[in-house]
C-alpha positions as CSV (number, residue, x, y, z in Angstrom):
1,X,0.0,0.0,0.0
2,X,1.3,3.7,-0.8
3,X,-1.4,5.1,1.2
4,X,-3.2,4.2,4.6
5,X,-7.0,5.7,3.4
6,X,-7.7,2.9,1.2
7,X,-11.0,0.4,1.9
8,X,-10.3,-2.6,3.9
9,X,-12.0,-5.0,1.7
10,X,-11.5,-3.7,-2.2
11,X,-8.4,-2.3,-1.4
12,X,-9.4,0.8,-3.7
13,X,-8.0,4.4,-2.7
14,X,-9.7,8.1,-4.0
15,X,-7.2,10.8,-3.0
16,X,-7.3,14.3,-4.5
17,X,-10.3,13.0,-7.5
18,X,-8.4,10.5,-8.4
19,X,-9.1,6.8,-7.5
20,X,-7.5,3.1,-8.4
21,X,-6.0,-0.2,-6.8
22,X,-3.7,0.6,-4.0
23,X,-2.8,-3.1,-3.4
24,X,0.5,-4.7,-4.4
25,X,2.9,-7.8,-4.4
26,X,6.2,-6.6,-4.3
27,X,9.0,-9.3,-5.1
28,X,12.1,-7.7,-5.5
29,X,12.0,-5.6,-8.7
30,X,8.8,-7.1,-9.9
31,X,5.4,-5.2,-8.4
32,X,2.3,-6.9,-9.3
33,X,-1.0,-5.3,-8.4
34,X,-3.4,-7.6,-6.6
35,X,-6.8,-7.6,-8.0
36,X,-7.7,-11.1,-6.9
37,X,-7.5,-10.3,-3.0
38,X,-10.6,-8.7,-3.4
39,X,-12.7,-9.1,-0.5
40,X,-9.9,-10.0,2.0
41,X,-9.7,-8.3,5.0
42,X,-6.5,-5.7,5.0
43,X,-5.3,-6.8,8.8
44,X,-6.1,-10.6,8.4
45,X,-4.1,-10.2,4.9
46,X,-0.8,-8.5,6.5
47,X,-1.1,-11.4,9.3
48,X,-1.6,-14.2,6.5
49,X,1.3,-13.1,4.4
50,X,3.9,-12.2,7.7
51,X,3.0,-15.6,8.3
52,X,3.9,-17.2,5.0
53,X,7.1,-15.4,5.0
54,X,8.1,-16.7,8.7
55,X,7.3,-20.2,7.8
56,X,9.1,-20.4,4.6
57,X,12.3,-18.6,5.6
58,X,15.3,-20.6,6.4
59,X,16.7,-19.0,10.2
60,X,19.6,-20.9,9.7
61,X,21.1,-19.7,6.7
62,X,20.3,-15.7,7.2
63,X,18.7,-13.7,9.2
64,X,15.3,-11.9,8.8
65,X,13.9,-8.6,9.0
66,X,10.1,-8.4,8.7
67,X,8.7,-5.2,8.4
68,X,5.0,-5.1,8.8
69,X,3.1,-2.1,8.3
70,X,-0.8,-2.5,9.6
71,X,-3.2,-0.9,7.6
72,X,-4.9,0.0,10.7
73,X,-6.7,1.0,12.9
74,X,-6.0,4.0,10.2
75,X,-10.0,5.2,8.6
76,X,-10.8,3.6,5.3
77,X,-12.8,5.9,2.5
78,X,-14.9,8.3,3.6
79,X,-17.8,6.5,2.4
80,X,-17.5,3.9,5.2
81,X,-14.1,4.5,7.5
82,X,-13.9,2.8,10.1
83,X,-14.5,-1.5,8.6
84,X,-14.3,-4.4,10.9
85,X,-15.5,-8.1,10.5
86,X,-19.3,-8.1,12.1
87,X,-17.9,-11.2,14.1
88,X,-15.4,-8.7,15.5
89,X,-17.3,-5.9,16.1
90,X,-20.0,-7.9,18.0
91,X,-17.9,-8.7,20.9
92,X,-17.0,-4.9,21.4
93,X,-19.5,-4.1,24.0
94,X,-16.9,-1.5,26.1
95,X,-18.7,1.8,24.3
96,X,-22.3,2.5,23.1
97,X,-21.2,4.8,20.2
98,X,-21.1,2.7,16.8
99,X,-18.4,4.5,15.3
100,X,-16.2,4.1,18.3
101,X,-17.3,0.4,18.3
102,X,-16.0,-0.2,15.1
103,X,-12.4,1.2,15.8
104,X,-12.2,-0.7,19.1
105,X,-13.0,-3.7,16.5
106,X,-10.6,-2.8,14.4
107,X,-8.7,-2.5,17.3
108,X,-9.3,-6.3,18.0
109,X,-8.3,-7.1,14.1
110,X,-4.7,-5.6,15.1
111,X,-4.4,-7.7,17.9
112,X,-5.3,-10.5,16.7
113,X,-2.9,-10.5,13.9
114,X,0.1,-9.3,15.8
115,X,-0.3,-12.5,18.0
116,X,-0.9,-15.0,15.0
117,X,2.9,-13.4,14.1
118,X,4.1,-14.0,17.1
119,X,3.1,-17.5,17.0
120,X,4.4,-18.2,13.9
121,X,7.7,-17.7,15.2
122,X,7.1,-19.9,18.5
123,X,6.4,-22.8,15.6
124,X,9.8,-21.9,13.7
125,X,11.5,-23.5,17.1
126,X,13.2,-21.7,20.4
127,X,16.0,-21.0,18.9
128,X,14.6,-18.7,16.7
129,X,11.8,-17.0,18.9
130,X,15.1,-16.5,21.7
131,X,17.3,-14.8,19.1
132,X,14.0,-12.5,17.6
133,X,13.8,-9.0,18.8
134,X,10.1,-7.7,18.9
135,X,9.0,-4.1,18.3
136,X,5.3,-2.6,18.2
137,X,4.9,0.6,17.6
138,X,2.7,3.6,16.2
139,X,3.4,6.7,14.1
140,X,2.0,9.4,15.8
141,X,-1.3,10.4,18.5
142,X,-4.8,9.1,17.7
143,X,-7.4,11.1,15.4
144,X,-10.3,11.6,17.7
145,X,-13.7,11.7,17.8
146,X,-14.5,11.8,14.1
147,X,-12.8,15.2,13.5
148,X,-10.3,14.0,11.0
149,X,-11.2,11.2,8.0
150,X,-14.0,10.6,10.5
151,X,-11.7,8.3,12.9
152,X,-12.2,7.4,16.9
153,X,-8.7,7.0,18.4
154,X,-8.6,8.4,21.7
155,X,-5.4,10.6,23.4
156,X,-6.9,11.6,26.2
157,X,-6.0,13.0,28.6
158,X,-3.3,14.3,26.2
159,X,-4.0,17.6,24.1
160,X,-5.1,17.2,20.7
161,X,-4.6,15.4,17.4
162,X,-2.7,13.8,14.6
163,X,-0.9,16.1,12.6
164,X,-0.5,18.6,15.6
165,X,2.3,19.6,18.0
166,X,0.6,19.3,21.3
167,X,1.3,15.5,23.0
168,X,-1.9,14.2,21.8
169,X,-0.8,14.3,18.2
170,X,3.1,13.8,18.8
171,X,3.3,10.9,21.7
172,X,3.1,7.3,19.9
173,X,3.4,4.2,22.7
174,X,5.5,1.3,21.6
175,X,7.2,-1.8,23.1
176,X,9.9,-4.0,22.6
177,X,9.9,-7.4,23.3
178,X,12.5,-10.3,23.1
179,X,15.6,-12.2,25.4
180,X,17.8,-8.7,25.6
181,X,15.0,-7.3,27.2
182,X,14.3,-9.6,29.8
183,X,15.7,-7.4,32.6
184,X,13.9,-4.4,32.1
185,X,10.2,-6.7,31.6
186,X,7.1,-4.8,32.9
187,X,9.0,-2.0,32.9
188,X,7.9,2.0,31.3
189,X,10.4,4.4,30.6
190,X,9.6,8.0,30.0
191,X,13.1,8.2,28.4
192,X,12.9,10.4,24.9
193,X,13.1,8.8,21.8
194,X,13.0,9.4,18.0
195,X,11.7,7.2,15.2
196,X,15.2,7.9,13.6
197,X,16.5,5.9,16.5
198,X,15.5,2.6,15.8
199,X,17.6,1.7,13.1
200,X,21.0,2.8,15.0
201,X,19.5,0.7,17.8
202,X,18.6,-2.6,15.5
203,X,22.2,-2.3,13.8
204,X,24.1,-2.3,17.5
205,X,22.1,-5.6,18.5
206,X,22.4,-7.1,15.6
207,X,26.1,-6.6,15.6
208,X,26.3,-7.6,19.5
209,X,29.3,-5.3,19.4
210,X,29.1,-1.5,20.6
211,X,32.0,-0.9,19.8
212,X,32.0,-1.7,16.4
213,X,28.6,-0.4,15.8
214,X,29.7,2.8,16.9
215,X,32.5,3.1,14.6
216,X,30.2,1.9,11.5
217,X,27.1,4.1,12.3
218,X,29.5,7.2,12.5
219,X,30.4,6.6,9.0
220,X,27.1,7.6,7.9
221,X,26.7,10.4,10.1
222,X,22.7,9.2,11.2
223,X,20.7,11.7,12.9
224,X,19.6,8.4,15.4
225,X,21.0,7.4,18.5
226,X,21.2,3.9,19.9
227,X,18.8,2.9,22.6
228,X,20.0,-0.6,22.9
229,X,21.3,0.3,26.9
230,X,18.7,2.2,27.8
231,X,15.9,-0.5,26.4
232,X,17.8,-3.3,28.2
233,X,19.1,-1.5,31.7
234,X,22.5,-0.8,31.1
235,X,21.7,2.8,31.1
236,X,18.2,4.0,32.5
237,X,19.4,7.7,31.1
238,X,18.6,8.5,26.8
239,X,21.5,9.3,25.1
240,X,19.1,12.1,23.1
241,X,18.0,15.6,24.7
242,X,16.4,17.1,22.3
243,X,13.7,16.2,19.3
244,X,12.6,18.4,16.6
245,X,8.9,18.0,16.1
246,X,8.7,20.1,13.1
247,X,9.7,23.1,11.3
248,X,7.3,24.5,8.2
249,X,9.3,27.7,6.5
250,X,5.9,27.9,4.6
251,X,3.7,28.1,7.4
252,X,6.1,29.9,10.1
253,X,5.4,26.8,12.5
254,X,7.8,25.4,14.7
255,X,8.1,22.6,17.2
256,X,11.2,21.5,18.7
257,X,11.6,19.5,22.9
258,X,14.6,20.3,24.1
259,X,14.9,18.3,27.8
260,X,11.6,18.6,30.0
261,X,10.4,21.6,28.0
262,X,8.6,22.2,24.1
263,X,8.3,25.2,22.9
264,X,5.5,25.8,20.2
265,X,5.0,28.8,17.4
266,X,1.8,28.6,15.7
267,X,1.1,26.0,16.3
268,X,-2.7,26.2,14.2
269,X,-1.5,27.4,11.1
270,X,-2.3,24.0,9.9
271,X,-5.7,24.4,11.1
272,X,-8.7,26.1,12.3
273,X,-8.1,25.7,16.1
274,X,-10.7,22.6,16.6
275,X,-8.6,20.2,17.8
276,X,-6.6,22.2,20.0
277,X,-8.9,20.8,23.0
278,X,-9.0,17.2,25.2
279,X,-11.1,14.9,23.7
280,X,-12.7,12.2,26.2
281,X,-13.9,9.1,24.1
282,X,-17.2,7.9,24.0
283,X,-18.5,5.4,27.4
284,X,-20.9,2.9,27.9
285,X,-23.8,5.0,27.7
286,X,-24.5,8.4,26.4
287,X,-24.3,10.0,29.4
288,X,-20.7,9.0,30.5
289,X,-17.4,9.1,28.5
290,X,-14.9,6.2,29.0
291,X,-13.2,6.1,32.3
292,X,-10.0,6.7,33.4
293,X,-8.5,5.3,36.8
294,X,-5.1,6.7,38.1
295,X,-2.5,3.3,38.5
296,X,-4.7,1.7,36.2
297,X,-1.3,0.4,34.3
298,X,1.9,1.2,34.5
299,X,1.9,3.0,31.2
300,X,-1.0,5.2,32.0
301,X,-0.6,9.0,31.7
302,X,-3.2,10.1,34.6
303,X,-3.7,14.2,35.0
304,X,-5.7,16.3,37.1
305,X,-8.9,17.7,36.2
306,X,-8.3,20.5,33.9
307,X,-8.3,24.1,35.1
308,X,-10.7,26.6,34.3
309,X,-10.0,29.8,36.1
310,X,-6.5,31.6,35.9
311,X,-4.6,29.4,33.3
312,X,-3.3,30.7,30.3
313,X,-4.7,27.1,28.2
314,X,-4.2,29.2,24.6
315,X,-0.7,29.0,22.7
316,X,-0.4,32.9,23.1
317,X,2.1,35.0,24.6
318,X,0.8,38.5,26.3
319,X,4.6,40.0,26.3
320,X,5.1,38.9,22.6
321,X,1.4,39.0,21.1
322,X,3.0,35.7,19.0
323,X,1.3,32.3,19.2
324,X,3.7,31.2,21.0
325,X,3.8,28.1,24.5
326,X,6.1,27.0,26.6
327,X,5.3,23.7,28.2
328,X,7.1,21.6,31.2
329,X,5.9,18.2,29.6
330,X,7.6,15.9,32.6
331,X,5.4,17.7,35.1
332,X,2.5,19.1,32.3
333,X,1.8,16.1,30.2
334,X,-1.4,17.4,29.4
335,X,-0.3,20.8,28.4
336,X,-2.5,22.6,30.4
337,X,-0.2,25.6,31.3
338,X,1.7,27.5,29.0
339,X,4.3,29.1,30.7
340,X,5.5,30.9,27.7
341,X,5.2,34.8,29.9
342,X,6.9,33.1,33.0
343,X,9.6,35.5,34.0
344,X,11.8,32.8,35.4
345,X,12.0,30.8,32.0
346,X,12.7,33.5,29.7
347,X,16.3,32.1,29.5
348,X,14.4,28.4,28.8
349,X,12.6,30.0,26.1
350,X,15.5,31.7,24.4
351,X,17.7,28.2,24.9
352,X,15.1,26.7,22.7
353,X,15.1,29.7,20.2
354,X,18.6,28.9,20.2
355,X,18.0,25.7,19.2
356,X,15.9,26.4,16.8
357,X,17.6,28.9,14.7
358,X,20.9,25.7,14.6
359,X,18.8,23.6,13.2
360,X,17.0,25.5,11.0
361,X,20.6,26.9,9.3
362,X,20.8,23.1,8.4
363,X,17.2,22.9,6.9
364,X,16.4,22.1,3.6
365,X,14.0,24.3,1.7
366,X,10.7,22.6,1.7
367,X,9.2,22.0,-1.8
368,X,5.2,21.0,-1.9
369,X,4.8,20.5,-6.2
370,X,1.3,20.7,-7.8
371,X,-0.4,17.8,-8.4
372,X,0.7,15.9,-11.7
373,X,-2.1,14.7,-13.2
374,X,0.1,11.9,-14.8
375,X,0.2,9.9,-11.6
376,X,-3.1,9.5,-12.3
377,X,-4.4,5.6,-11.3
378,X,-6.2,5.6,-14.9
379,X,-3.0,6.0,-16.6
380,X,-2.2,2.0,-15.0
381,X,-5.3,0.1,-15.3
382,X,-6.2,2.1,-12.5
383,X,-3.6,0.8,-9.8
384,X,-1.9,3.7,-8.1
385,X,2.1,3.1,-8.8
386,X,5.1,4.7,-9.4
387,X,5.0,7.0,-12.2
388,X,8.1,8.8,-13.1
389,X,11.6,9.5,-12.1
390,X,11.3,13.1,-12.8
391,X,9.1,15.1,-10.5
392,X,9.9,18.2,-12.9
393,X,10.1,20.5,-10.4
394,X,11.2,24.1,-11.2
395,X,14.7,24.6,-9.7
396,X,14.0,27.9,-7.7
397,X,10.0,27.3,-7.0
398,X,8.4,26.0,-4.0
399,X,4.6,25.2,-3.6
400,X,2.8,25.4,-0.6
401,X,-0.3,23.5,-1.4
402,X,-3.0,22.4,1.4
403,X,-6.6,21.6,1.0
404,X,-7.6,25.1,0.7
405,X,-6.0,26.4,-2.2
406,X,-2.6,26.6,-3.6
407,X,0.2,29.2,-3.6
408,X,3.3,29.5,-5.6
409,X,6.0,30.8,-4.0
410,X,9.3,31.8,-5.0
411,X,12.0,31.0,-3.1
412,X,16.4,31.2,-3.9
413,X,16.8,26.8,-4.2
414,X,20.2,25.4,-2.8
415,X,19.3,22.1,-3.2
């Protein structure tokens, strides 16, 4: 799949007016499109072919690396979003809200999957399943409440959405799973970490030399760090201190975490404000959302009601009229207190501009091109694909498209 919005069943995908097949066999150079899978179940597929591949591999004369990218619980087509099996969705009886129903299904589906994996490896032998390194993990915060491609994830108590800076749409849980993690089992660390830091952190265990790994990942100058010590208890402490969420040169938004502290700049120039809130998901009945108990797991982000009188809850700044925040996310999780005006953080707040400014004299100018209406499905028996090697984009242009309209900037290229 080349996107995540396609339908479960017919594996079709409409983006931008266009529709076609977004469902493929890839076999080294060879992509086939798979029109005869109509029917079957996105999750169930991805667990039915991970399976195949497990089974027919040979441990013993190579390794493996199986990368196995759910379609879900991400929304389908707009015309109906949220699929799951009726025999699935039927033992969902934890909300009364049919939409949210359906995602907990879907929900189920995952699960389900993820564990016939996981036994497929058990039946490969305990040498193999004591030598596999496990990890599950998302891509970014839940879309809530039907606000966005009409999904019901749920962040709360976090702040917000997908797509957005607050914790809501930024925090993604994960775990890791396997023999090198054995003395840090049932354990949660609150450690930072980047999605640019797994693959430093697979390529030190699979060496089994740090050393070595060192010396090789520094060749290629990776923006990643290893985790390998912290995920297994050598060292409790991240070697990373700082993340940058995002910044947009188009938009004039930036996002970077730098130790307990994020600091946010417009953070709603993507948007209209809406999902700036905390969205509680739907309960058992209409009259209750679902509940949340402080200790409830170890994992659990628990915060205190949120405060309604003397708080500054918007991303603005009196002293700088910007839309601006400043939030202490190991004590604030929930973002409730933007301590951007604080007089004794103004040095905080002008460590993170700091920040900012290095890593934006290292940024590459952002290029958003037109749509080419040669990628067009119809032009491939109406299978989205691949379609050129030459995105023909001018060299000193930039477009910054979005949903609302499209404008043409002009901008000195270095690339």
């Amino acid at each position: 799949m080349y996107y995540g919005k396609a339908d479960y069943y017919n594996h079709w995908e409409s983006e931008m007016g266009m529709a076609g097949l977004d469902w493929h066999f890839d076999e080294g150079k060879n992509l086939s499109d798979l029109h005869s899978e109509y029917g079957l179940y996105s999750t169930r597929a991805f667990a039915a072919r991970s399976e195949k591949i497990i089974e027919e591999h040979d441990f013993k004369s190579k390794p493996l690396f199986l990368y196995v990218p759910f379609q879900a619980p991400h929304s389908g087509l707009d015309h109906d979003p949220l699929q799951v099996p009726r025999d699935t969705e039927s033992q969902v009886n934890e909300t009364w809200h049919i939409q949210r129903r359906k995602y907990l299904g879907m929900l189920s589906e995952l699960d389900t999957a993820v564990g016939r994996i996981m036994k497929s490896l058990e039946n490969k032998g305990k040498e193999v399943i004591e030598n596999t390194i496990v990890v599950f993990s998302s891509d970014n915060g839940g879309a809530p409440n039907g606000l966005q491609q009409w999904n019901w994830g749920s962040n709360y108590p976090l702040r917000s959405s997908k797509g957005h800076y607050y914790e809501g749409g930024l925090r993604a849980v994960g775990l890791v799973w396997g023999k090198p993690f054995e003395q840090r089992r049932g354990q949660v660390s609150t450690e930072m970490m980047h999605i640019t830091d797994w693959l430093p952190t697979f390529f030190e265990a699979a060496v089994g030399d740090k050393s070595k790994a060192e010396s090789t990942l520094k060749e290629y100058d990776l923006d990643g760090f290893s985790m390998l010590d912290m995920l297994t208890g050598k060292n409790l402490t991240s070697p990373r201190s700082e993340i940058v969420l995002n910044f947009d040169p188009l938009e004039n938004t930036k996002a970077i975490r730098v130790g307990r502290y994020k600091y946010l700049l417009n953070p709603n120039n993507r948007h209209d404000g809406r999902l700036d809130d905390w969205f509680e998901a739907p309960g058992e009945s209409p009259e209750v959302n679902e509940t949340l108990v402080a200790g409830t797991t170890p994992a659990q982000i628990f915060c205190e009601k949120r405060p309604s009188e003397n708080v500054n809850l918007k991303c603005y700044s009196s002293k700088s009229t910007k839309l601006e925040c400043l939030y202490d996310i190991e004590n604030d999780p929930c973002e409730y207190f933007n301590l951007i005006d604080n007089d004794s953080l103004q040095n905080v707040k002008n460590i993170m501009l700091e920040r900012i400014r290095y890593w934006e004299s290292l940024q590459v100018p952002a290029m958003r091109p037109p749509l080419d209406p040669e990628s067009d499905p119809k032009h491939f028996g109406y299978a989205w694909q691949p379609w050129t090697n030459d995105p023909k984009i001018p060299e000193n242009e930039v477009y910054n498209c979005n949903p609302q309209h499209c404008i043409e900037v002009s901008i000195k290229s270095e690339l």
